[in-house]
C-alpha positions in Angstrom: -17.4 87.0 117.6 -16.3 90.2 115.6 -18.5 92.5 118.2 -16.6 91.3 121.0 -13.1 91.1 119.7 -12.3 94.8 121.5 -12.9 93.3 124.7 -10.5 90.6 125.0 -7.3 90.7 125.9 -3.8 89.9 124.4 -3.6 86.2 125.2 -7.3 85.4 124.5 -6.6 87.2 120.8 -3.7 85.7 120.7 -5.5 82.1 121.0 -8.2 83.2 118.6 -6.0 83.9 115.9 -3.7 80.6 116.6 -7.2 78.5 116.6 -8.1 80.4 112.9 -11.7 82.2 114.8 -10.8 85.0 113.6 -7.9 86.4 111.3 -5.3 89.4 111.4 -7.1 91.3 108.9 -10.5 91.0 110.5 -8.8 92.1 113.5 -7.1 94.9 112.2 -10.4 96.5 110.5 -12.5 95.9 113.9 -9.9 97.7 116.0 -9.8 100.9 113.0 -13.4 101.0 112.8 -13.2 102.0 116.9 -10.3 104.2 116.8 -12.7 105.9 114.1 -15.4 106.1 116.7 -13.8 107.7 119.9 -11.4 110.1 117.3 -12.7 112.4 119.8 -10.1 111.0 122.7 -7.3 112.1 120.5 -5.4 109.2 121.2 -4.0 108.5 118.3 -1.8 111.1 116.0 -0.8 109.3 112.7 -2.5 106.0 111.0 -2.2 104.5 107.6 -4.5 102.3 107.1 -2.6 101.2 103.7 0.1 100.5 105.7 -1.9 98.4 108.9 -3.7 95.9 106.3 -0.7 95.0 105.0 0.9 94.2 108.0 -2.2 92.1 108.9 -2.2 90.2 105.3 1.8 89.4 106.4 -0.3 87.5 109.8 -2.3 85.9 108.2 0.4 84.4 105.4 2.8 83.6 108.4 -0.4 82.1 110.3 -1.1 80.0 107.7 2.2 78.2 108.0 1.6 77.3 111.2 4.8 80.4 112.4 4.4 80.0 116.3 5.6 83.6 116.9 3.8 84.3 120.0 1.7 87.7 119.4 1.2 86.8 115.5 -1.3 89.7 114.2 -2.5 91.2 117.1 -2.9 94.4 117.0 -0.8 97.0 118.9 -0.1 100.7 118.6 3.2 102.7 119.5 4.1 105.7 121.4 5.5 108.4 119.0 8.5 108.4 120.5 9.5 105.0 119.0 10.1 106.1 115.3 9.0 103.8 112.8 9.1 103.2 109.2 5.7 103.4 108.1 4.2 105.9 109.9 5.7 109.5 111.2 7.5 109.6 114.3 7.1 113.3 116.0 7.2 112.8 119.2 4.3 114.6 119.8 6.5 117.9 118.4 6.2 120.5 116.0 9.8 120.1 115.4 9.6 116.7 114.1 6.6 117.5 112.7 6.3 114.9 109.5 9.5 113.3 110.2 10.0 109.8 108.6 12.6 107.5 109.7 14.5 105.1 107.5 14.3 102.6 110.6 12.0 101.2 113.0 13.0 101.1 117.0 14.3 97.9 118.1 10.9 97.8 120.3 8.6 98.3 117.2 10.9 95.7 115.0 11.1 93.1 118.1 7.2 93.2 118.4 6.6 93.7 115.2 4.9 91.4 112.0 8.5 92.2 109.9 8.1 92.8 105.8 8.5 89.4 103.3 12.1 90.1 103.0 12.8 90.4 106.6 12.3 87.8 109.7 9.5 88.5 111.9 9.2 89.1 115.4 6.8 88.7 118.0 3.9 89.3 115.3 2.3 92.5 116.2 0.0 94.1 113.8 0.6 97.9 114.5 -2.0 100.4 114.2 -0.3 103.7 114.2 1.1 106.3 116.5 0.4 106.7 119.9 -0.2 111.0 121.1 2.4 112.0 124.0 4.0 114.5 125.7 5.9 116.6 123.4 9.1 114.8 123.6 8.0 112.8 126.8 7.8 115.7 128.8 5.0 116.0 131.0 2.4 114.6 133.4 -0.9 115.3 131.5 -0.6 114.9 128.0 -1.4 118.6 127.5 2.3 119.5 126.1 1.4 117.9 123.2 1.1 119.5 120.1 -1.1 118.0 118.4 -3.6 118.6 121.1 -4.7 116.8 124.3 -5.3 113.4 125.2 -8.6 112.8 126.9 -9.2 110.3 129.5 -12.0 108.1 128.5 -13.1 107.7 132.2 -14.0 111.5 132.0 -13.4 113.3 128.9 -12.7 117.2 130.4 -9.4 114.8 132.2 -6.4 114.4 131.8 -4.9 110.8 131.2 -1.6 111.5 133.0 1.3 111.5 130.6 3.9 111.4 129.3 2.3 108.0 127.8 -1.1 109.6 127.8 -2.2 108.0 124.4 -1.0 104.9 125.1 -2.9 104.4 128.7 -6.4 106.1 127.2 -6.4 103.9 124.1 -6.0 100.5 126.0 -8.6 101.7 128.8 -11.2 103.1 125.8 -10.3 99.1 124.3 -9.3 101.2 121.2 -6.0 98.9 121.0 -5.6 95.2 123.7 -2.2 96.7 124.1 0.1 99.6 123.5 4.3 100.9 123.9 5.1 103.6 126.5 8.2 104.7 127.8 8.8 105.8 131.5 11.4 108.6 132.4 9.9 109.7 135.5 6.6 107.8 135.9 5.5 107.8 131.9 4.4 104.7 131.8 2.6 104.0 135.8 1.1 107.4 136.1 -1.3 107.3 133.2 -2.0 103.1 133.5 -2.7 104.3 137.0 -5.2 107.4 135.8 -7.1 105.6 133.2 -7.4 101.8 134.8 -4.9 100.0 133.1 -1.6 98.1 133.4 1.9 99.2 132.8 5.4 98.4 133.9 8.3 100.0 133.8 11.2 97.3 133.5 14.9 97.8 135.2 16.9 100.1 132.9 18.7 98.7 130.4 15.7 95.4 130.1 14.6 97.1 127.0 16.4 98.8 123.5 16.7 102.7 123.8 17.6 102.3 119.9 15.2 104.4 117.7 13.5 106.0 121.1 13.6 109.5 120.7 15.5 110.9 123.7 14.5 112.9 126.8 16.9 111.9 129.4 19.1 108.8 128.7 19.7 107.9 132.1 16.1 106.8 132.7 14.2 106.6 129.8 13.1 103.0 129.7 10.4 101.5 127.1 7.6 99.1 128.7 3.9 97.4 127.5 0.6 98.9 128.9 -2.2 96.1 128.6 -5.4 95.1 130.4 -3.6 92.6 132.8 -0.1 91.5 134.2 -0.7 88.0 132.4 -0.7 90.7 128.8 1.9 92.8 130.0 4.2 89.8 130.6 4.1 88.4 127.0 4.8 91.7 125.9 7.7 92.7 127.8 9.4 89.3 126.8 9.0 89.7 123.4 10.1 93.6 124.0 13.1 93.4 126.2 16.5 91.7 125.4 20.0 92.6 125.0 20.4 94.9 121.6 24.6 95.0 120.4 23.4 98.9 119.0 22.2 100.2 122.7 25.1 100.5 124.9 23.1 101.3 127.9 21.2 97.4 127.2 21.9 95.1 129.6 24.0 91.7 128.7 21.2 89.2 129.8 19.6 86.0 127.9 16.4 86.5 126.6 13.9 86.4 129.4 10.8 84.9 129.5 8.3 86.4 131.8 5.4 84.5 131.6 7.4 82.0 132.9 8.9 83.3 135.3 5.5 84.6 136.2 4.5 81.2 137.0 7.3 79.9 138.9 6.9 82.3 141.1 4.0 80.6 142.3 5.9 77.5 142.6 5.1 75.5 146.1 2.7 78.2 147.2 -1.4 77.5 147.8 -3.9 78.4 145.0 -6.0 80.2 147.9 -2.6 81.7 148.8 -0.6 82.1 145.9 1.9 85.2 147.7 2.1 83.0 150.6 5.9 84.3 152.0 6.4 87.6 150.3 7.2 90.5 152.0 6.0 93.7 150.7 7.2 96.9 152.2 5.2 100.1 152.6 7.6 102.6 152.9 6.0 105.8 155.2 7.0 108.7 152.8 4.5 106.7 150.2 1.3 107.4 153.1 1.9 111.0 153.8 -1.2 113.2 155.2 -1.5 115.0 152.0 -2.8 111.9 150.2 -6.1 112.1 149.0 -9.0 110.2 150.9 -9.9 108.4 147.8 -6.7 107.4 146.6 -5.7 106.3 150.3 -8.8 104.1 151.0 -8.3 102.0 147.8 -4.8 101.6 147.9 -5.4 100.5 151.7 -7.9 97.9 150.0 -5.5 96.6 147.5 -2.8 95.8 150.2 -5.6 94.0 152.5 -6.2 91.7 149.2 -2.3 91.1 148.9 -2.3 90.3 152.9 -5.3 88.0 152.1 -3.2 86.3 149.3 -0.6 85.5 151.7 1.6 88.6 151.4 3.1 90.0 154.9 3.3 93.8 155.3 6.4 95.3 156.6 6.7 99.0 157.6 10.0 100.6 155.6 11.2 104.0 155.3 12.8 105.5 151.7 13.8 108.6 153.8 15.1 110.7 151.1 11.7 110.5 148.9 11.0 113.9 148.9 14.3 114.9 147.3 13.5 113.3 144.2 11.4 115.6 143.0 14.5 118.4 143.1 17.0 115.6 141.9 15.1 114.8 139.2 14.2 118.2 137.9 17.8 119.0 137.8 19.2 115.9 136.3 16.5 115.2 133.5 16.3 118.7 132.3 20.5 118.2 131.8 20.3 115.4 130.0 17.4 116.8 127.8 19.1 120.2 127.0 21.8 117.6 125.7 19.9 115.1 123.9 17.6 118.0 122.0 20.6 120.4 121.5 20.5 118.2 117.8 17.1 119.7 117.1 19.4 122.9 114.8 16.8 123.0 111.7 19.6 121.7 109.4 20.0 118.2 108.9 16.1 117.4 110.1 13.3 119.0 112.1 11.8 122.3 111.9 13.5 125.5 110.2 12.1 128.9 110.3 10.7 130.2 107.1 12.6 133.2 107.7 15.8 134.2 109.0 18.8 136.6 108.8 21.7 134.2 109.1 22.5 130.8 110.8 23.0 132.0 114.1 19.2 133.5 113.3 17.8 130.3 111.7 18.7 128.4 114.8 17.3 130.2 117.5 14.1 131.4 115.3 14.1 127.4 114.3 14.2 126.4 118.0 11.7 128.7 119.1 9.1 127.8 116.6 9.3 124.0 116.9 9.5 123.3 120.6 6.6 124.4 123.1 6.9 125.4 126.2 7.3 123.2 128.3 10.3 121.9 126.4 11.9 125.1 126.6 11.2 124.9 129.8 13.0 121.7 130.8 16.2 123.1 128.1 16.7 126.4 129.8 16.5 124.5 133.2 19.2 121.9 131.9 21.2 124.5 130.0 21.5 126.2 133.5 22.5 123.6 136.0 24.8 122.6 133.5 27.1 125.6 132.5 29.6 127.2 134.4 29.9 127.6 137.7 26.6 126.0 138.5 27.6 122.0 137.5 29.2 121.7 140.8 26.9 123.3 142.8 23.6 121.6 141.6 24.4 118.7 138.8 27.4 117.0 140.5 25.0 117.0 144.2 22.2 115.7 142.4 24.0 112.6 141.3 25.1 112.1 144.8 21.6 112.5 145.9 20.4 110.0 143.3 23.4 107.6 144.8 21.7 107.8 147.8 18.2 107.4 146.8 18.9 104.0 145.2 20.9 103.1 148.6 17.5 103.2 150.1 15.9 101.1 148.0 19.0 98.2 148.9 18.1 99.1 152.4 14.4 98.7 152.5 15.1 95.1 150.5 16.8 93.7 152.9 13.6 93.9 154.8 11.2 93.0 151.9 11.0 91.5 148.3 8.7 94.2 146.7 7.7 97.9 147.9 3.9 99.3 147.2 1.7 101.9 147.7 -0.1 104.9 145.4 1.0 105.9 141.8 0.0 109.4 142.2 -1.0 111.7 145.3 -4.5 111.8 143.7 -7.0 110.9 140.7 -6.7 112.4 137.3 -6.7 115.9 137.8 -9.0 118.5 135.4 -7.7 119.5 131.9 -6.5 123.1 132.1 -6.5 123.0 136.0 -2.6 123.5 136.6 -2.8 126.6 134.7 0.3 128.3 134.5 2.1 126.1 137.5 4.2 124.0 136.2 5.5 122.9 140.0 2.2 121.4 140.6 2.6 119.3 137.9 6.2 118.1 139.5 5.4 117.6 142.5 2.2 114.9 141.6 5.2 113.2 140.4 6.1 112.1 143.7 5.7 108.7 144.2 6.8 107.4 140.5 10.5 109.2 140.5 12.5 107.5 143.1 12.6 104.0 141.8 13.2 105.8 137.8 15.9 107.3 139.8 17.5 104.0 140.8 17.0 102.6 137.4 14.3 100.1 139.6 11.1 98.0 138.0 8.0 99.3 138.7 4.7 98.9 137.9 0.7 100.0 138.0 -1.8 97.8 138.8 -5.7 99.1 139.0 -6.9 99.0 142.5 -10.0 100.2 142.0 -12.5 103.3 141.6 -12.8 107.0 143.6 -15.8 108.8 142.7 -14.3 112.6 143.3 -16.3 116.0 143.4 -19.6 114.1 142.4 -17.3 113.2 139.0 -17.8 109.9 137.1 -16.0 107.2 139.7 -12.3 107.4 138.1 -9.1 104.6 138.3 -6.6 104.4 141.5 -3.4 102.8 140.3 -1.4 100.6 143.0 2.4 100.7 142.5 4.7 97.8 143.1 8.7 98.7 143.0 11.0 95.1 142.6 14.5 95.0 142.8 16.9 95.1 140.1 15.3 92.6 137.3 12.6 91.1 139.2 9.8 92.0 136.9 8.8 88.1 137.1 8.1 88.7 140.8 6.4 92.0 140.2 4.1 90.5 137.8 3.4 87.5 139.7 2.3 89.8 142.2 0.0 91.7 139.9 -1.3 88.9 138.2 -2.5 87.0 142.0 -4.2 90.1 142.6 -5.9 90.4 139.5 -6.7 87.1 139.4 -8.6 87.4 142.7 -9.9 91.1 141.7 -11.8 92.6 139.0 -10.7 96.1 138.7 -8.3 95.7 136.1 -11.6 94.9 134.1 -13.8 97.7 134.8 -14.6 99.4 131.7 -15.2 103.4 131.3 -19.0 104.9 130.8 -20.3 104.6 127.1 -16.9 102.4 126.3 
């Protein structure tokens, strides 16, 4: 069994270890010996291998004592902007650049194997840090800086970002499942470039504690795995109300596997979305969309409709002014949030400086990149005098009125679809010196991050593009305020009667 194990999914390693075929620590080591074997994908930025076995020796103790936790020693990895204990937490930054926190995340401890003299959670065996966007910030995982991310499908492409790691290392089956976190599309965007599947649950589902900040308002943690059916025991295990977030939402523990399941209470096993309405809102179809991406999106909808879905036209008329509402609103709240990043207390201090006012801006200047100073300068500017009112305070409005169309189009339907991104993953290198470009793919993936909405990808398929390696086409499904058990009931009937959520890259 121990040449297979990379190809099965959370559950089915989940069972495995529960019926003693195979143990944590075997697990562990098979999973480490392929991480050494694509190195070349870059996906991962700090291990400890020290560190891993022991975690998977903790498994196998609890295992042996019959502990039901649900997820006990499989493996997982974590985006580095969850900081953790054992292992660095940069977020993918020069300025945090060997940073070690005295805490793990309330994500990391919640999935987590725990240490003997604390209680476990869900049982994860973690094998390291995940690379991302320097501080989240970005569509390709090129801001990083310790280097690219390369998609498995094709290596000279990008695996969308800001959760570039994260997507590449579950599609190369390098890890069964992985931690993102979506501020503007983070988590969909690259599930949707490198074939896998991620959701992004209603803001405030999961703990921002120990998640390094970008933009408070929307940054929202989430699982990427192979299926719904994976991504479901995650996010139950993930999410919850946490007493030291104040943005967390004051709900029960949810169970989504179960909800998952009733969802398909009463309905047909030949029809298992027999009754749900699922709106395709006509900003989400523009001409622009490329060929590719239109046909197999088109062919993902037809196998909803043949599951027993109805189609209902909608409109989100104000899509096209997230883009501008965004890129004013996130670059405020991240000139706030990084404004901590001084070179005294922690991060990265120039070498050499003349005095403190010196040492900060010499400090600052070393240790972001550029598109972080980008994204500060932007916020530092909509934000000071004489500018707040004329571009921050509208932009809220706008973002009012943005989630107002979402309340109006579900009135008419239950869940909202269509593409992740206008096209496939794009060359690395090939926006240059455009950052706009990158913005505008961005598109599709902002609005519902903008009304604090679940979303998710869902592979739909492969586009062979400029005689390229065939690459992934993500589907995206938008639910209404916590109705991820609906979303993934959705997923999961389509990848139940699909198999492009198990299509496997070239020489993986």
């Amino acid at each position: 069994m121990s040449g297979e194990l990379h190809t099965l999914g959370v559950a089915a390693l989940a069972a495995a270890l529960r019926s003693r075929a195979v143990s944590a620590l075997e697990l562990a080591q098979a999973f480490a010996q392929r991480i050494d074997a694509y190195a070349a994908l870059n996906a991962f930025i700090a291990r400890d291998e020290a560190a891993t076995l022991a975690q998977a020796r903790r498994a196998d103790e609890l295992l042996a004592r019959g502990d039901a936790a649900p997820l006990l020693g499989v493996p997982i990895a974590h985006k580095d902007v969850f900081v953790t204990r054992d292992w660095p937490s940069t977020a993918g930054s020069k300025m945090l650049q060997g940073y070690r926190s005295p805490f793990d995340a309330t994500v990391v401890a919640r999935l987590g194997v725990g240490r003997v003299d604390e209680p476990a959670g869900a049982g994860c065996v973690s094998l390291g840090k995940l690379n991302c966007d320097e501080f989240a910030m970005g569509s390709t995982n090129e801001s990083s800086f310790f280097g690219p991310v390369r998609n498995p499908w094709d290596r000279e492409r990008v695996p969308g970002g800001s959760s570039g790691g994260s997507a590449a290392a579950v599609a190369a089956r390098l890890v069964p499942a992985a931690t993102g976190t979506d501020t503007g599309g983070s988590i969909r965007q690259p599930a949707g470039f490198c074939g896998a599947t991620g959701i992004k649950p209603t803001y405030g589902v999961c703990s921002r504690h120990g998640m390094i900040a970008f933009a408070s308002s929307f940054d929202q943690a989430g699982p990427i795995a192979r299926s719904a059916a994976d991504c479901a025991l995650l996010l139950s295990a993930m999410g919850g109300f946490d007493v030291r977030d104040a943005t967390s939402a004051e709900r029960p523990p949810q169970d989504y596997v179960a909800q998952m399941q009733a969802a398909r209470a009463g309905a047909s096993a030949a029809r298992p979305l027999q009754g749900l309405r699922i709106g395709l809102p006509r900003e989400f179809f523009p001409t622009p969309l490329a060929g590719e991406v239109q046909a197999a999106v088109r062919a993902a909808l037809a196998e909803l409709q043949r599951l027993g879905a109805t189609l209902v036209d909608v409109a989100l008329p104000r899509t096209e002014l997230a883009i501008p509402v965004y890129y004013i609103l996130a670059p405020a709240e991240a000139s706030s949030n990084l404004s901590r990043f001084d070179g005294v207390r922690y991060g990265h201090r120039a070498a050499q400086y003349d005095d403190l006012l010196d040492m900060y801006c010499k400090s600052r200047a070393e240790g972001f990149g550029i598109e972080v100073k980008r994204r500060i300068m932007i916020g530092t500017y909509v934000l000071s005098h004489g500018y707040y009112d004329a571009y921050y305070l509208q932009a809220q409005k706008l973002r009012r009125m943005i989630a107002d169309d979402f309340q109006a189009c579900f009135a008419a339907c239950d869940l909202i679809a269509g593409p992740v991104a206008p096209s496939v993953a794009g060359r690395l290198g090939a926006q240059g010196d455009d950052p706009v470009q990158a913005y505008l793919a961005d598109i599709f993936t902002l609005p519902a991050s903008l009304a604090g909405l679940p979303a998710m990808s869902v592979p739909a398929g492969l586009a062979a593009v400029d005689g390229a390696p065939a690459l992934p086409v993500g589907l995206q499904l938008i639910g209404n305020y916590f109705q991820e058990g609906l979303l993934l009931h959705a997923a999961h009937a389509l990848q139940q009667a699909t198999d492009w959520h198990t299509a496997v890259p070239t020489g993986v």
